[in-house]
C-alpha positions in Angstrom: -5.6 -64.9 -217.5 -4.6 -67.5 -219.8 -7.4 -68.6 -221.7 -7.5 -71.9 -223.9 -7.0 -70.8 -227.6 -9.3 -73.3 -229.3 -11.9 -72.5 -227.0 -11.5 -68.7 -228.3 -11.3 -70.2 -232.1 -14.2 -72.1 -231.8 -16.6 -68.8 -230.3 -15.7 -67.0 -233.3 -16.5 -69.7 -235.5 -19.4 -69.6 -234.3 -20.1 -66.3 -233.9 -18.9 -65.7 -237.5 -21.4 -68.7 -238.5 -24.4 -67.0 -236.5 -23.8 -63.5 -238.0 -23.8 -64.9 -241.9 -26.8 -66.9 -241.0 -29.0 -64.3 -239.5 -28.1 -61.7 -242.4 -28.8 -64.2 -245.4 -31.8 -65.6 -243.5 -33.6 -62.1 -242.8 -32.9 -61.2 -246.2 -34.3 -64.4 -248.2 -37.5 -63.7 -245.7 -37.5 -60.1 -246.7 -37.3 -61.2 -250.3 -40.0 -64.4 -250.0 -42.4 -61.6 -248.4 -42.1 -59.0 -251.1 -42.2 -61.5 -253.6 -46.0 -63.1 -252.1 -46.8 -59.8 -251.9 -46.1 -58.5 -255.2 -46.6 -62.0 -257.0 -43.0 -62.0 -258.3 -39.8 -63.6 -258.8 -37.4 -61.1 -258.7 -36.8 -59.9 -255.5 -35.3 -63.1 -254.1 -31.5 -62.8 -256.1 -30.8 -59.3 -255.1 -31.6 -59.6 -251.4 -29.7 -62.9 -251.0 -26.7 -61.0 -252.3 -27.5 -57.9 -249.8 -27.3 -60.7 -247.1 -24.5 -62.4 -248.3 -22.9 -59.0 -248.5 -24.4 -58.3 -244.7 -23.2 -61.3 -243.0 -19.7 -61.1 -244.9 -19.5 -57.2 -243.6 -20.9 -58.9 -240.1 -18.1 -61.3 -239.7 -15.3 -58.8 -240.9 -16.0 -56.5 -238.3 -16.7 -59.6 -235.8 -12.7 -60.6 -236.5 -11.8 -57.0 -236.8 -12.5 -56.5 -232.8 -11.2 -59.5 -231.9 -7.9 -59.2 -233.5 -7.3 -55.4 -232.1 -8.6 -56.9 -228.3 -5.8 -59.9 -228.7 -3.7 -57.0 -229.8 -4.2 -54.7 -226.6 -4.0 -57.4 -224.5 -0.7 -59.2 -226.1 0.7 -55.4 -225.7 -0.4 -55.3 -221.8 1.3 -58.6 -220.9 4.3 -57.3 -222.6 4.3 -54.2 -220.7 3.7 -55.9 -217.2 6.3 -58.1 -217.8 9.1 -55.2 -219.4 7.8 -53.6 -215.6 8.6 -57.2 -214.0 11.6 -56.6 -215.2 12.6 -53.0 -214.9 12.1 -53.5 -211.2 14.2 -56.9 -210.9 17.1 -54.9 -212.2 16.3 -52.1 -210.3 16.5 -54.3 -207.0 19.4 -56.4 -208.4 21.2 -53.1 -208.9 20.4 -51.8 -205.1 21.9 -55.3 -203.8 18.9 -56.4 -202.1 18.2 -60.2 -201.7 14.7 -61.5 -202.2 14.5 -61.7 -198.3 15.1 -58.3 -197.9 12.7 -57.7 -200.8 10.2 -59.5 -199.4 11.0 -58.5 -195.4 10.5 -54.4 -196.8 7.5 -55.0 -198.7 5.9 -56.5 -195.9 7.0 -53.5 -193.8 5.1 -51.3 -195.6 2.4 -53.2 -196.0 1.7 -53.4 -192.0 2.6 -49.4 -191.9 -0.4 -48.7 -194.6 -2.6 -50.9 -192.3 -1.5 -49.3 -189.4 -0.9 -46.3 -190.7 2.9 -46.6 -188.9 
């Protein structure tokens, strides 16, 4: 599964740009209600910090996941491809061509079909 890279940037981008927008937009309507309601001023500054504050926390964790799932899956490739190798040498080492390989896989294949 090779995926395209800048495809991947650009949905956390976004992501990260839909996160800081929802937060600082649900707080500044929190604030513009409570301020109509109480006929004040002063609830607007500290509830554009909390959602400043919310959509920074937001995108953190947003990056936070998607660095430790490029992580696990860097780390699985790696260890699919150490097992690649481990049996190459395994079959170099036991002198078998890659017809004989292939002729003995395909051996055992047809006996697990038909159960031989």
């Amino acid at each position: 599964m090779n995926r395209n890279p800048v495809g991947k940037a650009f949905t956390l981008i976004l992501q990260i740009g839909l996160v800081m927008l929802v937060a600082v937009f649900m707080c500044v309507l929190a604030a513009v209600w409570l301020n109509e309601k109480f006929n004040t001023i002063w609830f607007m500054p500290p509830f554009l910090v909390l959602g400043i504050g919310g959509g920074i926390r937001g995108a953190w964790n947003l990056v936070k996941s998607y660095t430790k799932r490029e992580k696990n899956r860097e780390t699985e490739t790696n260890d699919y491809i150490a097992s690649l190798k481990a049996e190459g040498q395994k079959n170099r080492e036991a002198g078998k061509t890659s017809a004989e390989r292939k002729a003995d896989t395909d051996e055992d294949d047809l006996n697990d079909i038909f159960g031989g």
